[in-house]
C-alpha angles and dihedrals in degrees: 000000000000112000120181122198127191094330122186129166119177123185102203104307109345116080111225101186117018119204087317117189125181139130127214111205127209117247094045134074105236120198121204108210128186139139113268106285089032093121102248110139085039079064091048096043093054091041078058094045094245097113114034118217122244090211134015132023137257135205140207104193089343099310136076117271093256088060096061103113089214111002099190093063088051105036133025124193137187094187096142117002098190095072099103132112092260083211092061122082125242090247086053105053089046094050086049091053087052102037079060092050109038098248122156108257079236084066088062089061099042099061085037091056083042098058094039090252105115091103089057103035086112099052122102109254092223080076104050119109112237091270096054083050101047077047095056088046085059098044084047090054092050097045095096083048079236133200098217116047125188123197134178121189095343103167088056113139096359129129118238092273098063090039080067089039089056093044096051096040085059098044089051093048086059099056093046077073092260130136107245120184121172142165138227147141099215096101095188083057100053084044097064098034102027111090084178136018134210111198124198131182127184091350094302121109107249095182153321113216140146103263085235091068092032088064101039094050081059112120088216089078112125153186116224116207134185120181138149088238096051102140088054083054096056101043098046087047092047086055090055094052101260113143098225117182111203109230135219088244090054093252122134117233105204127189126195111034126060126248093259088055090050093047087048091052087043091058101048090051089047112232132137125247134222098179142017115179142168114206122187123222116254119252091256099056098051086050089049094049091040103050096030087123094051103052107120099184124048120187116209099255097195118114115267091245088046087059097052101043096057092071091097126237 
């Protein structure tokens, strides 16, 4: 169990984290989602007891991060991968880690053989490609066969396979009973790995919601509709206050009422109906339109030519 209370962490005079307040519960994988700047990995820094907050408290199991008798054995973390001798093999560093922590030198080869890594456990990590680091990050954070994991940005640098491999190693971590957090901004990811999400902007908590009921409070929720007497539809629903978009495939995309309202004022009309849809909104367009106010950066987002033709002649 992680629980954050308050927490508030400045750098001279930008505030990073403000009066944040959240909990991440065993049993669940619980993605933190926010836009670049957000404050996320100062969270998981001070969560870590890197960074320690100005204001507010956080807990690992009910006590700070520096009272954990052996805090290995109780929380793992992959914050930054790269930071290994890259002189040292893969085996080594693992073994040093263990050596520190009282961990069985079996324990080494397990979380090597874990992580894929066992045929190049005697290589220098200097040589291993992003994947094989973000890998042996991994292998680092289960050493201690902990209770508590942290992850941020996990699936970096990995092909499609170990994306899977991620996802399924943390969602099997969450039903062995553990507290698994982990960050990403690869929205299609958290939607198929997050039971629960905790959002941030600018520092602030936005909200902490299962990402069943993040997604079904999204206004870009619809009702597609396909009918023969499609023109008499629109405009009935129009009438009623529904917001409807014409498609290229001749379907009606219609905002406001659900599916069973629509059936019921196609009926009345009457018209028949070919298709009545629901269709949910996806994981990255409820957190767009969640988090629009606490975007930091914006891109230019005009073509290139179109640039360069508004300059006037």
């Amino acid at each position: 169990m992680i629980e954050g209370r308050g927490l508030t962490k400045r750098y001279g005079s930008k505030v990073a984290v403000h009066q944040l307040t959240f909990d991440v519960r065993p049993g669940v994988v619980t993605g933190f989602l926010g836009p670049n700047g957000s404050g996320k990995s100062t969270t998981m820094r001070m969560v870590m007891g890197l960074d320690a907050p100005d204001e507010g408290r956080v807990t690992v199991n009910g006590r700070p991060y520096h009272d954990l008798p052996w805090p290995l054995h109780e929380v793992g973390a992959l914050l930054e991968a790269r930071a290994i001798h890259p002189g040292r093999s893969a085996r080594a560093h693992l073994w040093m880690l263990a050596q520190t922590n009282a961990i069985a030198r079996r324990r080494v080869d397990e979380v090597l053989e874990i992580v894929g890594l066992t045929s190049v456990a005697g290589q220098r990590v200097g040589k291993y490609s992003l994947g094989m680091g973000q890998r042996l990050g991994i292998a680092a954070a289960l050493l201690g066969d902990p209770g508590v994991l942290l992850f941020d940005e996990p699936v970096n640098g990995l092909d499609p396979d170990g994306i899977r491999w991620v996802r399924n190693l943390l969602k099997g971590l969450a039903r062995e009973g553990r507290t698994v957090f982990v960050s990403s901004h690869l929205m299609s990811e958290m939607a198929l790995t997050a039971d629960e999400v905790v959002i941030i902007g600018k520092g602030r908590l936005i909200a902490q919601v299962s990402t069943e009921e993040l997604i079904s409070q999204s206004s870009q929720r619809f009702v597609r509709v396909r009918s023969p007497g499609i023109a008499a539809l629109r405009d009935a629903l129009e009438r009623d206050g529904a917001t409807t978009v014409s498609e290229d495939d001749g379907s009606l995309s219609v905002r406001g009422p659900d599916a069973t309202a629509i059936g019921e004022l196609a009926a009345r009309i009457p018209v028949t109906l070919h298709e009545l849809s629901p269709q949910s909104a996806s994981l990255e367009e409820a957190f767009m339109e969640l988090t629009e106010d606490s975007v930091e950066y914006h891109g230019d987002v005009t073509p290139p030519a179109a640039r360069a033709g508004s300059g006037g002649g």
